[in-house]
C-alpha positions as CSV (number, residue, x, y, z in Angstrom):
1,X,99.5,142.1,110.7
2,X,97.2,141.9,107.8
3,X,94.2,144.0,108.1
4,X,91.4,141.2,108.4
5,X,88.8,143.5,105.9
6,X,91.5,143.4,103.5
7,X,93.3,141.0,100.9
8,X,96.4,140.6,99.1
9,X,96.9,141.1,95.4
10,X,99.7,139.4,93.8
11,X,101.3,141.6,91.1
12,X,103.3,139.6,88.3
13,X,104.9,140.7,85.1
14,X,103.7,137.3,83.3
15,X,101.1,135.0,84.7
16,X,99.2,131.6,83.4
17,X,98.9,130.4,80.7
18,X,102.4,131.1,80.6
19,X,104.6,128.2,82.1
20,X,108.0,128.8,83.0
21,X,109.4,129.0,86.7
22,X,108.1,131.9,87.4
23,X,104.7,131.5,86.2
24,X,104.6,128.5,88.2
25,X,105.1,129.9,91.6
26,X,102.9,132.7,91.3
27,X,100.1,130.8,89.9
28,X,100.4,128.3,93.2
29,X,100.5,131.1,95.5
30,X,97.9,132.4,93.6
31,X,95.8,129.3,94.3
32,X,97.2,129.0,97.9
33,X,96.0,132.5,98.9
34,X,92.8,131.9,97.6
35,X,91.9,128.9,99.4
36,X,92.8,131.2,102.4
37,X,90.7,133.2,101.5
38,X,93.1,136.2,101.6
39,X,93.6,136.8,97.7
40,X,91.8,139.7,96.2
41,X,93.6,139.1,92.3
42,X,96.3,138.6,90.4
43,X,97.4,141.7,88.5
44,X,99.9,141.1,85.2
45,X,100.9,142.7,81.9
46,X,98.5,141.9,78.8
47,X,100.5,139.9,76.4
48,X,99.4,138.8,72.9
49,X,95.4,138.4,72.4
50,X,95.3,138.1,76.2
51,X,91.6,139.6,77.6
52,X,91.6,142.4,80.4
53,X,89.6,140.3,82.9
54,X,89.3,136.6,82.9
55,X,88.9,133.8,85.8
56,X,91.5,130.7,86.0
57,X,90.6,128.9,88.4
58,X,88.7,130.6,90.7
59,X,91.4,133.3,90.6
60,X,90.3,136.9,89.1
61,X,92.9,138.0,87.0
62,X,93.3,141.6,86.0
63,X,95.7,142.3,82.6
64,X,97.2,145.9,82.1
65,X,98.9,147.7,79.2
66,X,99.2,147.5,75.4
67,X,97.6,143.7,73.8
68,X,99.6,142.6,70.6
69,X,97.6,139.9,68.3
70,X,99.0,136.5,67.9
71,X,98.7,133.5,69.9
72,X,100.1,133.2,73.6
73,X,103.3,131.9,73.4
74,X,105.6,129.8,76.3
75,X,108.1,131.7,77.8
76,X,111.5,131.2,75.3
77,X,109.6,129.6,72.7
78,X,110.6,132.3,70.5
79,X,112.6,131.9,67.3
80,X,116.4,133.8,66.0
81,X,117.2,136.1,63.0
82,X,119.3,134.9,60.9
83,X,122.6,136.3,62.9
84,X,122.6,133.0,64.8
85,X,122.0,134.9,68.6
86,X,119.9,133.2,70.7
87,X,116.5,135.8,71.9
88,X,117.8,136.5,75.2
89,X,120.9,137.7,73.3
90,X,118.8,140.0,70.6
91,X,116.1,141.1,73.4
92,X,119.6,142.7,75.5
93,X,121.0,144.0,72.1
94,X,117.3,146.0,71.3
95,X,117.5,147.1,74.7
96,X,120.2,149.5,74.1
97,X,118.7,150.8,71.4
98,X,117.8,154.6,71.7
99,X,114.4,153.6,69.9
100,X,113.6,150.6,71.6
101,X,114.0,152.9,75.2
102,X,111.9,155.5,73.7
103,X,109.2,153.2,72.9
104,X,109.4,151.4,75.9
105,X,109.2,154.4,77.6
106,X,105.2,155.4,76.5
107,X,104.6,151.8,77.1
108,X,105.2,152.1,80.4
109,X,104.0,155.4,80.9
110,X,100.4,154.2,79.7
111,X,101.2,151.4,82.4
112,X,101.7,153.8,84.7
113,X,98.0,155.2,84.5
114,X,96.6,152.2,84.1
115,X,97.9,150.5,87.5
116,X,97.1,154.2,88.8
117,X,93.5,153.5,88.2
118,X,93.5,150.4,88.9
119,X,94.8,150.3,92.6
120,X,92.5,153.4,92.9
121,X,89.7,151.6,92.2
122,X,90.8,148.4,94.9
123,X,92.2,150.6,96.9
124,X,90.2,150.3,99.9
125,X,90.1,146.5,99.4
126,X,93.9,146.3,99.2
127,X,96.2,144.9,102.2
128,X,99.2,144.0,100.6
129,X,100.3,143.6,96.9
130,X,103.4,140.8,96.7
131,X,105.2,142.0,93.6
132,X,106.6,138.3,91.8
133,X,109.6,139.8,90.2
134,X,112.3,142.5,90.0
135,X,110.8,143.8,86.6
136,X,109.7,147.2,85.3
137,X,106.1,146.5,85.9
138,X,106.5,145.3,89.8
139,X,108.8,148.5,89.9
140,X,105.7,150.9,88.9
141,X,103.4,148.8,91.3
142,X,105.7,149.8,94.4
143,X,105.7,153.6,93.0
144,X,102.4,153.8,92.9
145,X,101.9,151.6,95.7
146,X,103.9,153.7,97.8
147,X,102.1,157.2,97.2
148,X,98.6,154.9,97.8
149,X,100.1,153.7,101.0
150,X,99.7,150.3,100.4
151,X,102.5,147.9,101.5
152,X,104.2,146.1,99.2
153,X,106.7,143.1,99.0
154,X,109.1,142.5,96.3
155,X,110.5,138.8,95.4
156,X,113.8,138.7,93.9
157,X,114.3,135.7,92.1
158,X,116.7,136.5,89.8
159,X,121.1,137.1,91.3
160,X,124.5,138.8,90.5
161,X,124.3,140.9,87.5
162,X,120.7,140.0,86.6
163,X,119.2,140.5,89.8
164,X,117.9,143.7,87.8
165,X,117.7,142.8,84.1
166,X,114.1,143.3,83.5
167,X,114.2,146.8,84.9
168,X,115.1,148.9,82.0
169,X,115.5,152.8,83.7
170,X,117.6,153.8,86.9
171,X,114.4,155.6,88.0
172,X,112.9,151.7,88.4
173,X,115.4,150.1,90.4
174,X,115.7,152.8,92.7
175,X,111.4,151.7,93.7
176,X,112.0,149.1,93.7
177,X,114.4,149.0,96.7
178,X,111.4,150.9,98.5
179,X,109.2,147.9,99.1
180,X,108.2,147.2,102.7
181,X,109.6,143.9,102.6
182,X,111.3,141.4,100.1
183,X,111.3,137.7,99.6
184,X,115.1,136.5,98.7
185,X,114.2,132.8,97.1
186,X,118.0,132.1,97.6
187,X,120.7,132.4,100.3
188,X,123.1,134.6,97.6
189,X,120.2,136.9,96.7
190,X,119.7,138.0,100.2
191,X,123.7,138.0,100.6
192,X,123.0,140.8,97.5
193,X,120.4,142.4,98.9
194,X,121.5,143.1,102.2
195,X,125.0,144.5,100.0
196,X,122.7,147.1,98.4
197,X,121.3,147.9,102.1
198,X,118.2,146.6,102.7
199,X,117.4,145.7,106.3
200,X,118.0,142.3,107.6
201,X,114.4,142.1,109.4
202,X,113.0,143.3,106.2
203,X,114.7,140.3,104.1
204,X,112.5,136.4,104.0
205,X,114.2,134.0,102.6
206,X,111.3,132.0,101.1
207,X,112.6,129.5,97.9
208,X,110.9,128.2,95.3
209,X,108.8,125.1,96.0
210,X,107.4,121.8,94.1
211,X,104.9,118.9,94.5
212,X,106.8,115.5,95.0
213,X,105.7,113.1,92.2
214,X,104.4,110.4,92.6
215,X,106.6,108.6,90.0
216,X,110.3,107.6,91.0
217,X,114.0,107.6,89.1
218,X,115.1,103.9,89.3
219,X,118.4,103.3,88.3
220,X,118.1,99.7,87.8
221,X,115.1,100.6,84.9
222,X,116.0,100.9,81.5
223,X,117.7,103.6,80.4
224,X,118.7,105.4,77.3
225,X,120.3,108.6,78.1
226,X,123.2,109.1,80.0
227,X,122.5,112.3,81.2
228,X,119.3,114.9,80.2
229,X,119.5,118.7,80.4
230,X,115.8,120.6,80.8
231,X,116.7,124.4,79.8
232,X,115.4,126.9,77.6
233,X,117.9,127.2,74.5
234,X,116.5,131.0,73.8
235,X,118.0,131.9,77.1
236,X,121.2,131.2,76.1
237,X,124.3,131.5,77.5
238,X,122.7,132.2,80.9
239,X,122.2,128.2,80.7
240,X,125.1,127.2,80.2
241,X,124.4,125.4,77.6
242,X,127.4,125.7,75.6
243,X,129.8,124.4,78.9
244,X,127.5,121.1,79.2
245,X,128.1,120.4,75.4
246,X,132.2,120.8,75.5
247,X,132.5,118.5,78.8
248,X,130.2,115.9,77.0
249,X,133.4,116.3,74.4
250,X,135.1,115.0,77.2
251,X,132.7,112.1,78.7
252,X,132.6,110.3,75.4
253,X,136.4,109.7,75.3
254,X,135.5,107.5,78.6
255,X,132.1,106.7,77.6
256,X,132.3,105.9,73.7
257,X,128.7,105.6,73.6
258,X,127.6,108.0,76.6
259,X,124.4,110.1,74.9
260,X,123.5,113.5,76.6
261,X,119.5,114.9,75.6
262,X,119.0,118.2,75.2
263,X,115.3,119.2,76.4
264,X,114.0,122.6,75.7
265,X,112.2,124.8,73.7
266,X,113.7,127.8,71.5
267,X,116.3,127.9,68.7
268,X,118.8,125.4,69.1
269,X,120.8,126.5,66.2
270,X,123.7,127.8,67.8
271,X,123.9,124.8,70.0
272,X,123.8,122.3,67.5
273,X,126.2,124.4,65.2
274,X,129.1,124.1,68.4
275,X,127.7,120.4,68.7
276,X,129.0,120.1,65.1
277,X,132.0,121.9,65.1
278,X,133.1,119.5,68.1
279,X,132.3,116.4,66.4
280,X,130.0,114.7,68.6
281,X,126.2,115.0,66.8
282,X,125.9,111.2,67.2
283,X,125.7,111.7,71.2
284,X,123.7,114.2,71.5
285,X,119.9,114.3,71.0
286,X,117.4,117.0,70.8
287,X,113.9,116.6,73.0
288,X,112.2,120.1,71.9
289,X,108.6,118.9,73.6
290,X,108.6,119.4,77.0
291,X,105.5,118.5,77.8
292,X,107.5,114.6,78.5
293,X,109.8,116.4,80.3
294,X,109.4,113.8,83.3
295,X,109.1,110.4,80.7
296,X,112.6,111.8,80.0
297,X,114.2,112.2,83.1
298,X,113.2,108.9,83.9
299,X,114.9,107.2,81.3
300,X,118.3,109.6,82.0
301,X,121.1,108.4,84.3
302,X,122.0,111.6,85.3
303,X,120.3,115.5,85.4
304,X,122.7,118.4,84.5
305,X,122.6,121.9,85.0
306,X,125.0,123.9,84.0
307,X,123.6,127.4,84.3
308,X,125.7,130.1,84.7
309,X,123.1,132.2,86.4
310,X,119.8,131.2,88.2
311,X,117.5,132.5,90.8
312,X,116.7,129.1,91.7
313,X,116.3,126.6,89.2
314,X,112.7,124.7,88.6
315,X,114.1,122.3,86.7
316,X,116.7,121.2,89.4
317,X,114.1,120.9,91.9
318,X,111.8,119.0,90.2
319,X,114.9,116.6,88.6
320,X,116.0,116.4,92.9
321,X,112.1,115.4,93.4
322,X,111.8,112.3,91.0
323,X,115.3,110.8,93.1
324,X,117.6,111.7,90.1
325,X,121.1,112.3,90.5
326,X,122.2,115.7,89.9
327,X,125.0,117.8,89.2
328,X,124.9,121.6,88.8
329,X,127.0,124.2,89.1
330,X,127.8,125.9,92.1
331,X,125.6,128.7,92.0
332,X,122.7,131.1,93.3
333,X,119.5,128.0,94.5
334,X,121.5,125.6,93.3
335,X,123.9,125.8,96.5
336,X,120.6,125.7,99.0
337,X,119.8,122.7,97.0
338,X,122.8,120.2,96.5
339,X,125.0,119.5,99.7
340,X,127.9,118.6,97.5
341,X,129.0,114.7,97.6
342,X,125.5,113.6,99.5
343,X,122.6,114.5,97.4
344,X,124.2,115.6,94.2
345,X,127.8,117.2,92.7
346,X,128.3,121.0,92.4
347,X,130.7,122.1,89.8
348,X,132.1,125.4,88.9
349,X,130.3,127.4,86.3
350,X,132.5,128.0,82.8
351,X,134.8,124.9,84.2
352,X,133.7,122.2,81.8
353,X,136.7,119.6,82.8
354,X,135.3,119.6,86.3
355,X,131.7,119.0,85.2
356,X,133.2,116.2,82.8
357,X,134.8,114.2,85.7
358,X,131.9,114.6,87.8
359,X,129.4,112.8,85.1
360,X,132.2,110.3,84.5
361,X,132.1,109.7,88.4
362,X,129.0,109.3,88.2
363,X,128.5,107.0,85.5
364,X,131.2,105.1,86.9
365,X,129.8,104.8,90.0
366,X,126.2,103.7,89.9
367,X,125.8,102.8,93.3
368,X,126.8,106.3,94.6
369,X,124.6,107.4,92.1
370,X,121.9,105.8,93.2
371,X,122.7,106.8,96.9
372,X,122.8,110.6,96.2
373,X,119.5,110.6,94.5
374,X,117.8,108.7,97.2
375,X,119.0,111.6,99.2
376,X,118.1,114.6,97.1
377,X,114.6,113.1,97.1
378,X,114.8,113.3,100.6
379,X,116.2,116.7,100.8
380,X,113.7,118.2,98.5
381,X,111.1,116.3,100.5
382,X,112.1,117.4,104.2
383,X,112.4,121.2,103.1
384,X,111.0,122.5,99.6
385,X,107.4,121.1,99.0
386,X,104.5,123.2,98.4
387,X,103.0,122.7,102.2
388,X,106.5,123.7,104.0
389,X,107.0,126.5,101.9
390,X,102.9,127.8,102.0
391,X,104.1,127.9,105.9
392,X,106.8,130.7,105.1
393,X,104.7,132.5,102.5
394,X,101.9,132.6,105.1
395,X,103.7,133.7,108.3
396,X,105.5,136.7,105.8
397,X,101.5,137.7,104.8
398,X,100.8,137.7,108.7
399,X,104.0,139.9,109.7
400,X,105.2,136.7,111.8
401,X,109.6,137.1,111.8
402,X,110.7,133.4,110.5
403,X,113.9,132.1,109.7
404,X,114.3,129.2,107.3
């Protein structure tokens, strides 16, 4: 039970201004825990020009570590060398790198003393500290957390072989899997994290969330995409990218004229270089402002995501919450999501004949189209807004056992 003289402090690697799905959820729990009441800060990394201390709304921020000039950029914004790899593919590459670990290594050993101090100074304050991620910097908060004797929780939102890939050191991971409790924001990632051991009763599965819109997909409007993709080209291949692009190969020897938007920001280059080599630049379009993210979905018959990996996707959820018909693949959130052949189509990751005949089917079939989006609307509705999943979040803070 939460000590009533004490608050929580969320601990995230990134935080607002940056916006990708992460960023998201922590900067609404952020705001939910603070209209409790409950929040003492938010505690993140410096990035950039980024000051130590600053207030967004309402919420005290705290930034730790090393501050690099330059202007604050979006998560995957970033551009490629000339070798053609996407950044997620250079960033793993510089990873291995004995002088990229070296270097890493007195960055986060000046972290270290600087979320020593910190928690030292809020000590007294501090009830819990939710750690957003599974990444280096939520790793050292549960070190030092633990020899404080402050609880801690750990969200994994990330599964399979990347349930770990922003933890750079053995030593990390190993903290990690000492938090108190952990929020699973998927049925696979608890699956995973009960394989490495940790404790049933010590496991909430608590997914991501979203506020319906008040705007709605209508097939019968106009339309001038066949099907849109929202993704982040720099994360490549987790996205899958690639497999969406050699089944729209497919769809246009059905669908002559079929034309698939590609929204996202990052280097596209490798894309558009496979988009070439297949032939099919006339059907594909590139929407690299996402800030009309929703304009576009609304004027798409279909949403695709083809990820090969995901904690649990954003963009799916807030595709299923404007009534659009989906198709994904059959993997980690996506499966909590789509209840295949009702509100939406999963598909096999890497098998792009499958995901071609299920656009096909789809476009063939607008009624049923129609059909599963009313009901994906409804799904996302009934069990993944903001209020029902506050609920969960709450009752976790409060030590209440909940199964969702």
């Amino acid at each position: 039970m939460l000590d009533s003289k004490k608050k929580v402090v969320i601990a995230a690697s990134t935080f607002y201004p940056l916006v990708g799905g992460m960023e998201k959820q922590a900067l609404h729990l952020s705001k939910l825990l603070s209209k409790k009441g409950v929040l003492l800060h938010v505690l993140t990394s410096k990035k950039h020009n980024q000051k130590n201390y600053e207030k967004i709304n309402e919420i005290n921020v705290f930034r730790l570590g090393v501050s690099f000039s330059g202007k604050i950029k979006n998560s995957g914004s970033h551009r490629t060398s000339k070798n053609n790899l996407t950044w997620y593919e250079e960033n793993k590459i510089k990873k291995e790198s004995l002088q990229w670990r070296i270097k890493h290594f007195f960055y986060l050993l000046v972290l270290f003393f600087q979320i020593t101090l910190h928690l030292l100074r809020f000590r007294k304050q501090i009830d819990t500290i939710i750690c957003f991620s599974f990444t280096s910097f939520d790793a050292l908060v549960i070190l030092i957390s633990r020899l404080l004797r402050i609880k801690t929780i750990a969200r994994a939102a990330n599964s399979d072989k990347y349930l770990f890939v922003n933890i750079n050191f053995r030593y990390l991971v190993k903290q990690i899997l000492k938090a108190d409790k952990y929020i699973a924001i998927s049925s696979v990632i608890k699956k995973e994290l009960l394989s490495l051991g940790i404790e049933d009763n010590k496991i909430y599965l608590i997914p991501n969330s979203i506020e319906i819109p008040n705007l709605i997909w209508n097939y019968n409007n106009k339309k001038i995409y066949d099907a849109s993709l929202v993704g982040n080209f720099s994360q490549q291949p987790l996205k899958g990218i690639d497999v969406l692009v050699r089944a729209w190969k497919i769809v246009i020897l059905r669908f002559p004229d079929a034309i698939l938007n590609l929204c996202g920001n990052g280097n596209s280059t490798p894309i558009k270089e496979l988009i070439k080599e297949l032939g099919i630049e006339s059907n594909v379009v590139f929407s690299n402002n996402q800030k009309n993210v929703v304009d576009d979905l609304l004027k798409s018959k279909l949403f695709i995501l083809p990820s090969r990996y995901e904690g649990m996707s954003n963009a799916l959820l807030e595709a299923m919450a404007l009534g659009m018909p989906c198709i994904a693949t059959n993997i980690s959130g996506s499966n909590d999501l789509i209840i295949n052949y009702k509100n939406g189509i999963l598909v096999e990751s890497e098998n792009y004949e499958q995901m071609a005949d299920a656009i096909c089917f789809l476009l063939s079939n607008p009624n049923i189209a129609a059909e599963y989006a009313s009901n994906a609307r409804k799904t996302i509705t009934d069990y993944f807004t903001f209020d029902k999943i506050d609920i969960l979040y709450l009752k976790m803070i409060y030590d209440k056992r909940i199964n969702y």
